[in-house]
C-alpha positions as protocol buffer text, in pm:
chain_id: "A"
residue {
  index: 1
  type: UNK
  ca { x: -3614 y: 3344 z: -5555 }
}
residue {
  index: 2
  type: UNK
  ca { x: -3848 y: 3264 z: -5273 }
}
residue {
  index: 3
  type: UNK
  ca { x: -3781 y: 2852 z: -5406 }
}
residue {
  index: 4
  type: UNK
  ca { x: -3403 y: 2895 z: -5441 }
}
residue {
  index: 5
  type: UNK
  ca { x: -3378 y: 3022 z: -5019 }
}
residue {
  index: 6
  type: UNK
  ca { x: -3630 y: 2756 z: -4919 }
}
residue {
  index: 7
  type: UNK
  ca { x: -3371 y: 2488 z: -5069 }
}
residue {
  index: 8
  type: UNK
  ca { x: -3047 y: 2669 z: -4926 }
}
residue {
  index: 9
  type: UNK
  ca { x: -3186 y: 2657 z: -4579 }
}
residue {
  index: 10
  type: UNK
  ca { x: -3281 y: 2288 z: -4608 }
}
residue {
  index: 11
  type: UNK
  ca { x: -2972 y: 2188 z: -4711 }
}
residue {
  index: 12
  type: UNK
  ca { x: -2846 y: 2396 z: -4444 }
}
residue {
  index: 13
  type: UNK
  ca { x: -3032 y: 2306 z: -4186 }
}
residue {
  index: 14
  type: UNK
  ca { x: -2936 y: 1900 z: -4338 }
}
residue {
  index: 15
  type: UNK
  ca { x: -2568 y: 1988 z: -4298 }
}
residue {
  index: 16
  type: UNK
  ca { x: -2606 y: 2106 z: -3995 }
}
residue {
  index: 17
  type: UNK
  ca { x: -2782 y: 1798 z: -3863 }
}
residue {
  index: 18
  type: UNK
  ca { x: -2559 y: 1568 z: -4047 }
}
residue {
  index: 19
  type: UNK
  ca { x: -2265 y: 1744 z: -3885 }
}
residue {
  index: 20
  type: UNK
  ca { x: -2430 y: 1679 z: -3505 }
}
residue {
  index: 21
  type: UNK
  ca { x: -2494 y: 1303 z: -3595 }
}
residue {
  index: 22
  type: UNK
  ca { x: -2132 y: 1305 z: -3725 }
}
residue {
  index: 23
  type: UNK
  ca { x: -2039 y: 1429 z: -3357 }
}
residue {
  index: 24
  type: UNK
  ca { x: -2267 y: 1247 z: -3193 }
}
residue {
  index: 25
  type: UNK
  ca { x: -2095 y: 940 z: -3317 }
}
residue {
  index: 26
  type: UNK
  ca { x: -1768 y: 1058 z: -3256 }
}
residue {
  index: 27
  type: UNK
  ca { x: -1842 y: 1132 z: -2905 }
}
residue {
  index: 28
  type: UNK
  ca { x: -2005 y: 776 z: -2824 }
}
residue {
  index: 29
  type: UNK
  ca { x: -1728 y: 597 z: -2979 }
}
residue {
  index: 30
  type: UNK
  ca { x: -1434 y: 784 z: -2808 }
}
residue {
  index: 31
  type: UNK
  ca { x: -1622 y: 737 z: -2455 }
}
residue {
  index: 32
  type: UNK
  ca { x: -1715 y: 371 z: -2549 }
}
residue {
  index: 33
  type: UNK
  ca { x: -1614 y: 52 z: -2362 }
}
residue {
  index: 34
  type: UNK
  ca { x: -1312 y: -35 z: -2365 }
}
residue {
  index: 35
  type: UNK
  ca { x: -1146 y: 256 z: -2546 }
}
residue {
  index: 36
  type: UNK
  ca { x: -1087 y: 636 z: -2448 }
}
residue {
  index: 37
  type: UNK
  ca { x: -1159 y: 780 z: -2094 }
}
residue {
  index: 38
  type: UNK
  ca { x: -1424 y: 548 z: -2015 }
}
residue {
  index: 39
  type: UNK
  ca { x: -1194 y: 271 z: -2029 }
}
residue {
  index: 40
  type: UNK
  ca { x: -889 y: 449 z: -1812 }
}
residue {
  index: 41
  type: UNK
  ca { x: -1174 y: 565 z: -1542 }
}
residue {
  index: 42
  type: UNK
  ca { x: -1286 y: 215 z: -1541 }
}
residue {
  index: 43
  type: UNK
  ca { x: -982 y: 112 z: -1477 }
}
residue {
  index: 44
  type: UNK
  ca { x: -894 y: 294 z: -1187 }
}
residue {
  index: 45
  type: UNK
  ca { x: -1209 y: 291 z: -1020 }
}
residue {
  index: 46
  type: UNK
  ca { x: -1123 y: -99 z: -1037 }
}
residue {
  index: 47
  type: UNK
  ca { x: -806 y: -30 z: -906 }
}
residue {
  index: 48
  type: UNK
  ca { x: -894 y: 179 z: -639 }
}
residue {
  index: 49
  type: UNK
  ca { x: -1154 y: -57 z: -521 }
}
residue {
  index: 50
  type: UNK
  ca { x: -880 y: -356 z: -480 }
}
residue {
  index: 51
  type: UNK
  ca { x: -661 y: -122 z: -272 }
}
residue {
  index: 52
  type: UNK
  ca { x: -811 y: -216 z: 45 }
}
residue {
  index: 53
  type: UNK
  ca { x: -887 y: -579 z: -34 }
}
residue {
  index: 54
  type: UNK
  ca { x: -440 y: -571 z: -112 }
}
residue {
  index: 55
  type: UNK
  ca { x: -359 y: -440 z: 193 }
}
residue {
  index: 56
  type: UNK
  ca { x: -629 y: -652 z: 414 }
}
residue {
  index: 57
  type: UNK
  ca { x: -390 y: -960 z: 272 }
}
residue {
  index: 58
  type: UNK
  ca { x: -34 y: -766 z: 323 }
}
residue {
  index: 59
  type: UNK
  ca { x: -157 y: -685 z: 714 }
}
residue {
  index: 60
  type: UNK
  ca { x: -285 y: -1082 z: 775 }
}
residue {
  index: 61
  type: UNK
  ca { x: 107 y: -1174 z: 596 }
}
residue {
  index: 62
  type: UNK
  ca { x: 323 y: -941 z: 846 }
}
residue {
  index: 63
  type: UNK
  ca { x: 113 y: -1010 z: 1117 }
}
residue {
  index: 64
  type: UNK
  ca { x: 140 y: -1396 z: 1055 }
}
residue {
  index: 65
  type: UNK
  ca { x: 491 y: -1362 z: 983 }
}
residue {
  index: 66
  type: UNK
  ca { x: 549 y: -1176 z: 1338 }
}
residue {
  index: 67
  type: UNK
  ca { x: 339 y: -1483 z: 1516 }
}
residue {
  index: 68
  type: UNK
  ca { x: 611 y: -1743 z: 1325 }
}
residue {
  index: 69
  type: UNK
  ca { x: 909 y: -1572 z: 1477 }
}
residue {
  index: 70
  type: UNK
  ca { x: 787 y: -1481 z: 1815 }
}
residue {
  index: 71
  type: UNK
  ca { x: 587 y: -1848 z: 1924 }
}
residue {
  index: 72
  type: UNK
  ca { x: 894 y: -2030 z: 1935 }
}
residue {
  index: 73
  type: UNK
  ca { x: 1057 y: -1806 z: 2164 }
}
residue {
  index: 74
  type: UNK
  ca { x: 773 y: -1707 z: 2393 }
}
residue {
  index: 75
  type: UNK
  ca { x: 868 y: -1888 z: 2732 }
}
residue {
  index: 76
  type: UNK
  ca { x: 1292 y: -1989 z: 2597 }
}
residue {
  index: 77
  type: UNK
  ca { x: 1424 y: -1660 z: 2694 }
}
residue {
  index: 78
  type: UNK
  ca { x: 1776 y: -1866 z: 2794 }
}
residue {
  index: 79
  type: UNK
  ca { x: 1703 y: -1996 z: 2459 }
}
residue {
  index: 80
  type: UNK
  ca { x: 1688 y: -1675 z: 2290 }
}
residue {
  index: 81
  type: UNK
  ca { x: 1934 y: -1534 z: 2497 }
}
residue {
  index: 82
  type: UNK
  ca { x: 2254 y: -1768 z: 2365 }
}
residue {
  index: 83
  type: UNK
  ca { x: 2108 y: -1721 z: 2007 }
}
residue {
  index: 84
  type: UNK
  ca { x: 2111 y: -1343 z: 2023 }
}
residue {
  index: 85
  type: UNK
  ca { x: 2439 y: -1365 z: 2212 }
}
residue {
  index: 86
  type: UNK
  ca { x: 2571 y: -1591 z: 1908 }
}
residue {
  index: 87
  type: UNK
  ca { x: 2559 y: -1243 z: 1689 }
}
residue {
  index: 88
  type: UNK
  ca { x: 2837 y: -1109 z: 1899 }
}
residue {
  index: 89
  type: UNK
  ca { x: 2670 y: -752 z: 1811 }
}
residue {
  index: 90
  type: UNK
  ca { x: 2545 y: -636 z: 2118 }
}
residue {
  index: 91
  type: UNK
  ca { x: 2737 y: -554 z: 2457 }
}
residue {
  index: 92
  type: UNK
  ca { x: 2695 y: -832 z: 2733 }
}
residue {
  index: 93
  type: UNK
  ca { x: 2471 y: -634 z: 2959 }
}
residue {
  index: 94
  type: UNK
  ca { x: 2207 y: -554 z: 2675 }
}
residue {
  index: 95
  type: UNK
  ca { x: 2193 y: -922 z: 2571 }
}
residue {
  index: 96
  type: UNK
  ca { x: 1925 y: -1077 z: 2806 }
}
residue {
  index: 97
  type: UNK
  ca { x: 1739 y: -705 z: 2796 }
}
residue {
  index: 98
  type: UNK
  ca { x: 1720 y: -734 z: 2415 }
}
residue {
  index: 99
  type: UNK
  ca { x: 1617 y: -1125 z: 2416 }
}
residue {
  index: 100
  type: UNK
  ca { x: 1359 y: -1116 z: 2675 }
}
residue {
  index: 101
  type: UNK
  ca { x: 1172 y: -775 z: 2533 }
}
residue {
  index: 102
  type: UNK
  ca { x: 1217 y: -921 z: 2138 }
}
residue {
  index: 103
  type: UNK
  ca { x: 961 y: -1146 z: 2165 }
}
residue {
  index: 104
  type: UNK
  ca { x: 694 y: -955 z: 2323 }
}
residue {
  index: 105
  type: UNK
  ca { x: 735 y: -640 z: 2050 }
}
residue {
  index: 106
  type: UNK
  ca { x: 708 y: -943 z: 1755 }
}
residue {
  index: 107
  type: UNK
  ca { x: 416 y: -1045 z: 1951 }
}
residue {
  index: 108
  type: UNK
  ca { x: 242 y: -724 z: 1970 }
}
residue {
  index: 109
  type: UNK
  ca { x: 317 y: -603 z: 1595 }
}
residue {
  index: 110
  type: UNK
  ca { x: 193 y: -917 z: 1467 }
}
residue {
  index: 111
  type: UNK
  ca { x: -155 y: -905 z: 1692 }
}
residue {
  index: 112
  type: UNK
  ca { x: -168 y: -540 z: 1574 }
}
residue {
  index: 113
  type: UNK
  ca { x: -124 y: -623 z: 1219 }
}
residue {
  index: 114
  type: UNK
  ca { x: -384 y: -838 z: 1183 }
}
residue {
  index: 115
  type: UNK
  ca { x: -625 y: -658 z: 1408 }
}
residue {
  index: 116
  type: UNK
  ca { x: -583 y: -330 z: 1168 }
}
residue {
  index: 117
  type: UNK
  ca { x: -433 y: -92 z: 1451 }
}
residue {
  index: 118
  type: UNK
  ca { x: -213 y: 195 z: 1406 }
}
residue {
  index: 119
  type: UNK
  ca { x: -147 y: -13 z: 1084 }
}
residue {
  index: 120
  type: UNK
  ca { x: 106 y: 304 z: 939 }
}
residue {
  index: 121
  type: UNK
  ca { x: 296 y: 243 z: 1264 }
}
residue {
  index: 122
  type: UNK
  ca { x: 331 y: -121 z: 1283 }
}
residue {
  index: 123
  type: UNK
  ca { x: 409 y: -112 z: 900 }
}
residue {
  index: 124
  type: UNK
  ca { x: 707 y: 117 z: 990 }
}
residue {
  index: 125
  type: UNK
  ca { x: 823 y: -65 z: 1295 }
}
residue {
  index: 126
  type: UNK
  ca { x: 849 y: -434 z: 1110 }
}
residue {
  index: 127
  type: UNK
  ca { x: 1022 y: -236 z: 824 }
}
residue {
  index: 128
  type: UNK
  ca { x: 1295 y: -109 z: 1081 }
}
residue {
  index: 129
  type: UNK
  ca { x: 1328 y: -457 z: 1293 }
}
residue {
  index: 130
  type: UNK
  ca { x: 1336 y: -647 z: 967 }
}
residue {
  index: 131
  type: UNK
  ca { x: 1605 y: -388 z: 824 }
}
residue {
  index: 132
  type: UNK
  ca { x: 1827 y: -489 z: 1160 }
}
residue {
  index: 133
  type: UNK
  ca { x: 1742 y: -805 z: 1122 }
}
residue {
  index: 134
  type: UNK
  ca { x: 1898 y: -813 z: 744 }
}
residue {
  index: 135
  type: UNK
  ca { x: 2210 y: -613 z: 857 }
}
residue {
  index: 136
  type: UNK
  ca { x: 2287 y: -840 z: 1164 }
}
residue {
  index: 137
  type: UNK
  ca { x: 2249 y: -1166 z: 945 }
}
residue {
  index: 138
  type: UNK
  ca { x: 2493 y: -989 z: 650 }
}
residue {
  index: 139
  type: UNK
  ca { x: 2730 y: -909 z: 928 }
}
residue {
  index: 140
  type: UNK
  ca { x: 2773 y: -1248 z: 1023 }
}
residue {
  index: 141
  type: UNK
  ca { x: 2919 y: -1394 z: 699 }
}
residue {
  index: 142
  type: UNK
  ca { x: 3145 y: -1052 z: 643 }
}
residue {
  index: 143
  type: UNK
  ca { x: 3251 y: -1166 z: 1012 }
}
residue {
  index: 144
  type: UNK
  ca { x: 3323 y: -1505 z: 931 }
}
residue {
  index: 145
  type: UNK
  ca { x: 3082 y: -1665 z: 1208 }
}
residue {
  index: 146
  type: UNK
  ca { x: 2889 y: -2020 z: 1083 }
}
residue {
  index: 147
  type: UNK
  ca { x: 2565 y: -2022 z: 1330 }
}
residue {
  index: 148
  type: UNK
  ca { x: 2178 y: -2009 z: 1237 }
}
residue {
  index: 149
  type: UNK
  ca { x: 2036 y: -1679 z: 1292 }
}
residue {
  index: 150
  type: UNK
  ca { x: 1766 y: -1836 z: 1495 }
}
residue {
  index: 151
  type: UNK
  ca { x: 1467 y: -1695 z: 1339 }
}
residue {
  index: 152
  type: UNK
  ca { x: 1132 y: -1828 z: 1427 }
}
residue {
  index: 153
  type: UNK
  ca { x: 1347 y: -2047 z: 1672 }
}
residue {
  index: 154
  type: UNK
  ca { x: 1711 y: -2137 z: 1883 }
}
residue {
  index: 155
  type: UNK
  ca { x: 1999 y: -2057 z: 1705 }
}
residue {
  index: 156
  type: UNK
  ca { x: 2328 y: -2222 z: 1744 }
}
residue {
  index: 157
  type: UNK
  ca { x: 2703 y: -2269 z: 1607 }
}
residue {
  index: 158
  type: UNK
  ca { x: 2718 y: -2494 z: 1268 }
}
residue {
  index: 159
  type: UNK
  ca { x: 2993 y: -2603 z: 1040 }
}
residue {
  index: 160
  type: UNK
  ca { x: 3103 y: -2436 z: 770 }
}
residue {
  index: 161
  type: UNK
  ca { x: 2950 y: -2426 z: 472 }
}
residue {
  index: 162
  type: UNK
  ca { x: 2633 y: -2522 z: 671 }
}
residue {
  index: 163
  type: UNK
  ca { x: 2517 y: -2149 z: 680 }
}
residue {
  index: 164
  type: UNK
  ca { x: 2193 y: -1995 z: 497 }
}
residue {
  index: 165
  type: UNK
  ca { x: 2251 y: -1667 z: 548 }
}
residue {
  index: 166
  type: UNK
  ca { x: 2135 y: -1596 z: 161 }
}
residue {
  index: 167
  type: UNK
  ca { x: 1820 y: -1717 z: 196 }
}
residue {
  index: 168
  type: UNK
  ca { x: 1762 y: -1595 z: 553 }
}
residue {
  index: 169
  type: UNK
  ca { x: 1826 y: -1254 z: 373 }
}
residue {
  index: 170
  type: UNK
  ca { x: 1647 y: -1290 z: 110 }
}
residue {
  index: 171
  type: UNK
  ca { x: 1313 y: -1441 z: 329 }
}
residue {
  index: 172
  type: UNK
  ca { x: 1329 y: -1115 z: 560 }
}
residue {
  index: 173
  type: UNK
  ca { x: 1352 y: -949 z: 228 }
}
residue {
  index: 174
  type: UNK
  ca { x: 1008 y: -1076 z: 113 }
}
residue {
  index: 175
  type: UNK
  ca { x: 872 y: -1019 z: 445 }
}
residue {
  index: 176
  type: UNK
  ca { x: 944 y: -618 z: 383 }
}
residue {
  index: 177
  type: UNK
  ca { x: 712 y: -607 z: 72 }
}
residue {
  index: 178
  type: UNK
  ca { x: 368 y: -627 z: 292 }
}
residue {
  index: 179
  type: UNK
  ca { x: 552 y: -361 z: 524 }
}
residue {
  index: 180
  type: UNK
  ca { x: 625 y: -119 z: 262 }
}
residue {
  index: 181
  type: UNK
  ca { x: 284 y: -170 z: 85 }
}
residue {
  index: 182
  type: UNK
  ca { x: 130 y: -91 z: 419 }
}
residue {
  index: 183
  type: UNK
  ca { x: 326 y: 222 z: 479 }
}
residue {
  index: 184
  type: UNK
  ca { x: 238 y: 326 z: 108 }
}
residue {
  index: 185
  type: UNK
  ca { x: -153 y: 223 z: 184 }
}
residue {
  index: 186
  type: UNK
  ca { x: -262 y: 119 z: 558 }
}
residue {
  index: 187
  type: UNK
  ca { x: -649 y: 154 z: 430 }
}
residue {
  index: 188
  type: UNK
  ca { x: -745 y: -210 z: 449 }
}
residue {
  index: 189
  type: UNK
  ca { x: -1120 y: -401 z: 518 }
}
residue {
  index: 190
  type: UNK
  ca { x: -1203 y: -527 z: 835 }
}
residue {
  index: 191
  type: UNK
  ca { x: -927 y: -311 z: 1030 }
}
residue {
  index: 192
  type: UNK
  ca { x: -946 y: -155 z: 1374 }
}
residue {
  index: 193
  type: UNK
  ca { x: -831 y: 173 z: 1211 }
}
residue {
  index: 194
  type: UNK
  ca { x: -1175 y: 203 z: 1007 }
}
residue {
  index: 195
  type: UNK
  ca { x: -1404 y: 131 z: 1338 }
}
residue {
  index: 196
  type: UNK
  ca { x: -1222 y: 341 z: 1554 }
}
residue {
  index: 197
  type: UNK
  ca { x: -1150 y: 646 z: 1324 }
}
residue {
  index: 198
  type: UNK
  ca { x: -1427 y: 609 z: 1019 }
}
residue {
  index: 199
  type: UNK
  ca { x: -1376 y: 838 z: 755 }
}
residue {
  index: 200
  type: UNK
  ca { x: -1574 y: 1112 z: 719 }
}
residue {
  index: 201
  type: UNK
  ca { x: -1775 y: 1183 z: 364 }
}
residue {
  index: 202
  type: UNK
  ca { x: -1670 y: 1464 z: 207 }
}
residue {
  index: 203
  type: UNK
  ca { x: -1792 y: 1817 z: 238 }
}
residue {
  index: 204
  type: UNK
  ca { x: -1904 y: 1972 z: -69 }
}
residue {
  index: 205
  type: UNK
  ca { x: -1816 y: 2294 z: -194 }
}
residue {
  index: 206
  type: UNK
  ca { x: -2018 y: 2624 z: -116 }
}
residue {
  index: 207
  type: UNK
  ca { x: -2122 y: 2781 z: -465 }
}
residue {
  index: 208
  type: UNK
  ca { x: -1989 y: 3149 z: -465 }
}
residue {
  index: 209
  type: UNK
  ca { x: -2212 y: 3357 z: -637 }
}
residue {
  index: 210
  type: UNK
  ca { x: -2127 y: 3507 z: -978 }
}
residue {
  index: 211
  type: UNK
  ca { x: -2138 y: 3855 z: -1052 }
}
residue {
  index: 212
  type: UNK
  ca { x: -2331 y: 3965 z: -1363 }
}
residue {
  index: 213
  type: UNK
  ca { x: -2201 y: 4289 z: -1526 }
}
residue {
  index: 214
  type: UNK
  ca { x: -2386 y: 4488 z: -1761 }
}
residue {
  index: 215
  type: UNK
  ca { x: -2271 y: 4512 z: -2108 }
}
residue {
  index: 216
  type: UNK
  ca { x: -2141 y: 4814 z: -2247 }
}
residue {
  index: 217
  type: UNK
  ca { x: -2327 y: 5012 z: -2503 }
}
residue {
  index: 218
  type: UNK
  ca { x: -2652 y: 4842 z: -2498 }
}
residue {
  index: 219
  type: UNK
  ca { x: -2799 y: 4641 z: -2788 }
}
residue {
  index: 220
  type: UNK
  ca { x: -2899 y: 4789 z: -3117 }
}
residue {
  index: 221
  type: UNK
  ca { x: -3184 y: 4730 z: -3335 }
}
residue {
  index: 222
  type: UNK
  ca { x: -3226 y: 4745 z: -3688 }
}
């Protein structure tokens, strides 16, 4: 008798271990690289690690973008005057108001882009301009008028046919893509917005203590 419970608790006690190495193995191969939640937490620790680096390079585009359309006309406000007057959208007496200030504001939102300032704000801005940009250049063709839309430079009255109102479209288009990313994630390396305002590290949470009640009953002995 004594021989035959020795053996059953061996084999137990085997089964038992084989069972935890059978686990054991499980566990390390589910949680292994490249498969299971390893992998996905991986990933998005990779992810959220490029976030910043992304919208470092969508700031530096919009803000180089703003500094191509506003050079040319910084110091031809006639210049920009007759092309915004060409549009035939606004009323005489806001022309000269809108082409001498339009410069200046694509000046400062592309010196603020790339400088990392208020970058949720500037992102929102350049979305709206770039929106009334698109509409005024679409309104042109279901108008009928043939000029250049004078972007980045003096627009003037051209031929028929001679238009490139698509493309001017579909460039301001493009140019909305760093906007909107910006909007969806202004964190970005080497901005203003971190030195001014750094983030602060989180605060951890304050343990409440558990409460321990008795059981009922008591234990018995036997």
């Amino acid at each position: 008798m004594t021989a035959e419970r020795g053996t059953a608790a061996t084999n137990g006690k085997g089964g038992a271990a084989g069972g935890n190495g059978v686990k054991s193995k499980s566990k390390q191969a589910a949680s292994g690289p490249g498969t299971g939640i390893g992998a996905g937490t991986e990933s998005q620790s990779a992810f959220a690690t490029a976030l910043p680096w992304i919208s470092l390079v969508a700031r530096l585009l919009l803000g180089a973008m703003w500094l191509f359309y506003c050079l040319p006309k910084l110091g031809a406000s006639d210049a920009n005057a007759a092309s915004v007057r060409n549009f035939q959208i606004l009323p005489s007496g806001l022309v000269n108001v809108f082409a001498y200030a339009q410069p200046y504001v694509e000046l400062a939102l592309g010196l603020l882009a790339i400088a990392g300032l208020g970058t949720r704000l500037v992102a929102v801005l350049s979305a709206l301009l770039l929106l009334t940009y698109i509409g005024g250049i679409a309104s042109l063709g279901a108008r009928g008028i043939h000029i250049t839309c004078g972007c980045g430079g003096a627009g003037g009255q051209v031929a028929v046919g001679k238009t490139r109102y698509t493309l001017d479209i579909l460039r301001d288009i493009l140019y909305l893509v760093p906007a909107a990313w910006l909007i969806w994630k202004p964190k970005s390396k080497f901005s203003a917005d971190a030195a001014l305002l750094p983030e602060l590290p989180p605060v951890a949470p304050v343990p409440t203590p558990r409460r321990t009640t008795p059981a009922k009953g008591g234990s018995s002995r036997r």
